[in-house]
C-alpha positions as CSV (number, residue, x, y, z in Angstrom):
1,X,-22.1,35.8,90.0
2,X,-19.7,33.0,90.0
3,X,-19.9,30.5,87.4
4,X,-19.6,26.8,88.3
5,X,-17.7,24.4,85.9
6,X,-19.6,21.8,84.7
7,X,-17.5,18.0,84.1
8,X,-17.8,16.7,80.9
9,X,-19.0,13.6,81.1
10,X,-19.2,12.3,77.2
11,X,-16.2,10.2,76.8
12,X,-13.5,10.8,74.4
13,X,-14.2,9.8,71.0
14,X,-12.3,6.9,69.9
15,X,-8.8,7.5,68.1
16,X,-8.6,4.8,65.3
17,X,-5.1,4.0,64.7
18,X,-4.2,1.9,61.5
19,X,-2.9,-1.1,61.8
20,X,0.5,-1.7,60.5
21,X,1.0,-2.7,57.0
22,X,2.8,-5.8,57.4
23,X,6.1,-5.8,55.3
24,X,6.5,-7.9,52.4
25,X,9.8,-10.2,53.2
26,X,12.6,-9.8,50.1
27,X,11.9,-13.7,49.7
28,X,8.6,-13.9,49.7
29,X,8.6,-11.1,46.5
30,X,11.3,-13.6,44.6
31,X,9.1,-16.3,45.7
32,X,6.4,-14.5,43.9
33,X,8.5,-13.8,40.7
34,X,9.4,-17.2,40.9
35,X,6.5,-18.3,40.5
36,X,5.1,-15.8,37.5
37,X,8.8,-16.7,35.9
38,X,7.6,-20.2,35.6
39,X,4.1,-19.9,34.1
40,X,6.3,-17.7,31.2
41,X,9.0,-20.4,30.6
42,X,5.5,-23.2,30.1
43,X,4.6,-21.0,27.7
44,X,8.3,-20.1,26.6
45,X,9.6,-23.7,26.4
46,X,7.2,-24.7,23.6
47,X,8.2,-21.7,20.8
48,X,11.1,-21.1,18.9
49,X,11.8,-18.0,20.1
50,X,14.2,-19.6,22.8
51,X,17.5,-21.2,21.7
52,X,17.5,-25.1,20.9
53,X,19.4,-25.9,24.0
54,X,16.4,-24.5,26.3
55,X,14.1,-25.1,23.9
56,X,11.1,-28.0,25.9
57,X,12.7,-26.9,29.1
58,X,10.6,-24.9,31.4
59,X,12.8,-25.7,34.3
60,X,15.7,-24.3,32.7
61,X,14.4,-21.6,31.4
62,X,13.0,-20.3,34.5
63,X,16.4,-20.3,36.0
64,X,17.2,-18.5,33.2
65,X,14.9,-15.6,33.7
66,X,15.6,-15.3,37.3
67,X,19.4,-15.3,36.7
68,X,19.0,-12.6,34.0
69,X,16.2,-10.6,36.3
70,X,19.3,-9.9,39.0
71,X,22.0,-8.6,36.4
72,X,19.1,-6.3,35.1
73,X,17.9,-8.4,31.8
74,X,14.4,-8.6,30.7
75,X,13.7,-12.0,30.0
76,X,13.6,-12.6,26.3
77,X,17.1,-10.8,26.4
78,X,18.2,-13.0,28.5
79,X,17.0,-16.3,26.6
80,X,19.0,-15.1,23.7
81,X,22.2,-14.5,25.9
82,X,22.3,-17.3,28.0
83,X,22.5,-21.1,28.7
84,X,21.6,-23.3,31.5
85,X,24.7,-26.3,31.5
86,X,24.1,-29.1,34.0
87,X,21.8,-26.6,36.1
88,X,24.0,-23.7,36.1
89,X,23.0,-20.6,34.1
90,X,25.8,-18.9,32.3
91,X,25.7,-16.4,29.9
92,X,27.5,-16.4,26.9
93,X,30.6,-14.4,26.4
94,X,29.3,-11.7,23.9
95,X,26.6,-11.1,26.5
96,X,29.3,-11.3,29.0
97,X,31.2,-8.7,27.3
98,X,27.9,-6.5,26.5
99,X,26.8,-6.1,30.4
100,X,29.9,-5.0,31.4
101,X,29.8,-2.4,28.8
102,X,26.4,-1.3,29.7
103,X,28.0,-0.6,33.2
104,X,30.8,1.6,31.6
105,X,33.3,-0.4,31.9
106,X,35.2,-1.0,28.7
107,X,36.2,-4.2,27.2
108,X,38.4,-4.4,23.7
109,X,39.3,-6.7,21.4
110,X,43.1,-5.9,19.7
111,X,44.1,-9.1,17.7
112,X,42.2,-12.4,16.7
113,X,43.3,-15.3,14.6
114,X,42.4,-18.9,14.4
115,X,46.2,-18.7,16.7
116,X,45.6,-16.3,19.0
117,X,43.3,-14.3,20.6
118,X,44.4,-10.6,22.5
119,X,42.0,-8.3,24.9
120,X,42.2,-5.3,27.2
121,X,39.9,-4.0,29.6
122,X,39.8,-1.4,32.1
123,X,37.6,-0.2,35.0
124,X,35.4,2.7,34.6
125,X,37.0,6.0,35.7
126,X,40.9,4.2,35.8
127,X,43.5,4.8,33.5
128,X,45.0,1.1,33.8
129,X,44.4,-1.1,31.6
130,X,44.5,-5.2,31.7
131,X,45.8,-7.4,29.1
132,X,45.1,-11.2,28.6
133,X,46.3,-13.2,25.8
134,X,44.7,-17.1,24.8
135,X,46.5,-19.1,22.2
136,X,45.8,-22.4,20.8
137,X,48.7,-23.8,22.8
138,X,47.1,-22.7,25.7
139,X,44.0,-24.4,24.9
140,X,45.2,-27.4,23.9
141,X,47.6,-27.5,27.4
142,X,44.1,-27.9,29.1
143,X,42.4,-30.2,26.7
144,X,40.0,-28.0,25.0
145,X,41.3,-28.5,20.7
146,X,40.5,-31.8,20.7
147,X,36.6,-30.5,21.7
148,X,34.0,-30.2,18.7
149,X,33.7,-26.9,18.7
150,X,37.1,-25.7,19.0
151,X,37.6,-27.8,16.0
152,X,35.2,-26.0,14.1
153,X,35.4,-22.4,15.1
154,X,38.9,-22.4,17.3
155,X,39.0,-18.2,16.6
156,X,35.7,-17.9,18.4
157,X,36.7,-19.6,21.2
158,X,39.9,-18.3,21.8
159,X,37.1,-14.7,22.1
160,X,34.9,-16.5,24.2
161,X,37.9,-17.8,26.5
162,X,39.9,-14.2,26.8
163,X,36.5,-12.8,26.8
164,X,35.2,-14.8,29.8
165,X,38.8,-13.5,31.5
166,X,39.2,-9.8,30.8
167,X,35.2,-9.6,32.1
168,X,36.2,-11.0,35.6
169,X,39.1,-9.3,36.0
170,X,38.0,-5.8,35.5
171,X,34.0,-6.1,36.8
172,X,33.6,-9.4,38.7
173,X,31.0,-7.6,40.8
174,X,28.8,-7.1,37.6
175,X,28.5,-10.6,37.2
176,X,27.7,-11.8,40.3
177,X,27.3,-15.5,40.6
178,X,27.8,-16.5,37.1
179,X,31.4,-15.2,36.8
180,X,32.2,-18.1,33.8
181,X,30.9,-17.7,30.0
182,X,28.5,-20.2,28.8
183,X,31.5,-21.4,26.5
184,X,33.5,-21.9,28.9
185,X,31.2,-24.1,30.8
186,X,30.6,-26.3,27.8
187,X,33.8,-27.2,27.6
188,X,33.9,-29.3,31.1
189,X,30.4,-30.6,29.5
190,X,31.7,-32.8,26.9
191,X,27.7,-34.6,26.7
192,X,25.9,-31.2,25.8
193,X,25.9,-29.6,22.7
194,X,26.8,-25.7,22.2
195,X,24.7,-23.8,20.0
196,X,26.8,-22.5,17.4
197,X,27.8,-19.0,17.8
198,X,29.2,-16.8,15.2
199,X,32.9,-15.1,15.3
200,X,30.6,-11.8,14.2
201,X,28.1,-12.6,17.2
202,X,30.5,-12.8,19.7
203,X,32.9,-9.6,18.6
204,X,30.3,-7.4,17.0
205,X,32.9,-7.2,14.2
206,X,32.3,-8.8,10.4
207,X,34.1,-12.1,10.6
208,X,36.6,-10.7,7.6
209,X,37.9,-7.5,9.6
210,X,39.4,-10.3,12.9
211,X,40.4,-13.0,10.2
């Protein structure tokens, strides 16, 4: 007896396919941190837990934040190791010198004096090392010792200047777009006021060991 084949005539079920995620644009996500940055500087700018020269600045400080988010520091790092000088956040050279540490470079002080100020530095993984040298005559050829605070603490800004230099030339792509120390950038500022920064701050050394 021959069988007959019956058609199937129920339709085939439905096949629900997901609708694509859409994809969350790079900008919109620093759009959204953006925003969340600002609601913490409101807060921030009202404490004392941020420096005087950001202190009632929620602008500023935001900047600060987002500046600090893309070398990798959490915010209240960041508000002790920065400043924001006519707009421009820049950190300050002790933090300067700590971040490219962090990202095994290596960064040395060798001989400080109210005169003179001498650093190397060298790449991670190379043998060559890089020298730079400040001394007072070469601040005062551009102006700088007849500023405040190279008046009052000239030895810690001869650190800050050779700092700010050794950093950029052995790990300028650490610092990304704030290749100049917060010191540095106060000197072409001659209306703001720099917060005082220790010699011991800014080497990690006891002031008596570099005098």
């Amino acid at each position: 007896m021959t069988e007959l084949a019956v058609p199937d005539t129920n339709p085939p079920a439905a096949v629900s396919v997901a609708a694509p995620e859409p994809q969350t644009s790079a900008l919109l996500l620093w759009a959204n941190e953006a925003r969340q940055a600002a609601l913490v500087a409101e807060s921030l700018a009202r404490t004392s837990f941020v420096p005087s020269s950001l202190r009632g600045k929620p602008e500023d400080i935001t900047a600060a934040i987002l500046a600090g988010q893309e070398l990798g520091l959490p915010p209240m790092a960041t508000l002790r190791s920065m400043d924001v000088i006519g707009g421009t956040p820049a950190l300050r050279a002790h933090a300067m010198r700590g971040l490219v540490q962090s990202h095994g470079h290596e960064a040395e002080l060798l001989d400080s004096s109210p005169e003179h100020c001498h650093m190397r530095g060298r790449r991670k993984g190379s043998d060559q090392w890089q020298e730079v040298t400040w001394t007072i005559e070469r601040a005062a050829q551009l102006g700088l010792t007849t500023k405040p605070e190279w008046k009052k603490q000239p030895q810690t800004m001869l650190i800050a200047r050779a700092t700010g230099e050794i950093c950029r030339l052995i790990a300028s792509d650490v610092l990304h777009a704030m290749p100049y120390a917060a010191e540095e950038l106060h000197d072409d500022a001659p209306t703001t006021t720099i917060e005082r920064v220790t010699l011991a701050e800014i080497t990690g050394q006891d002031e008596a060991v570099t005098s």
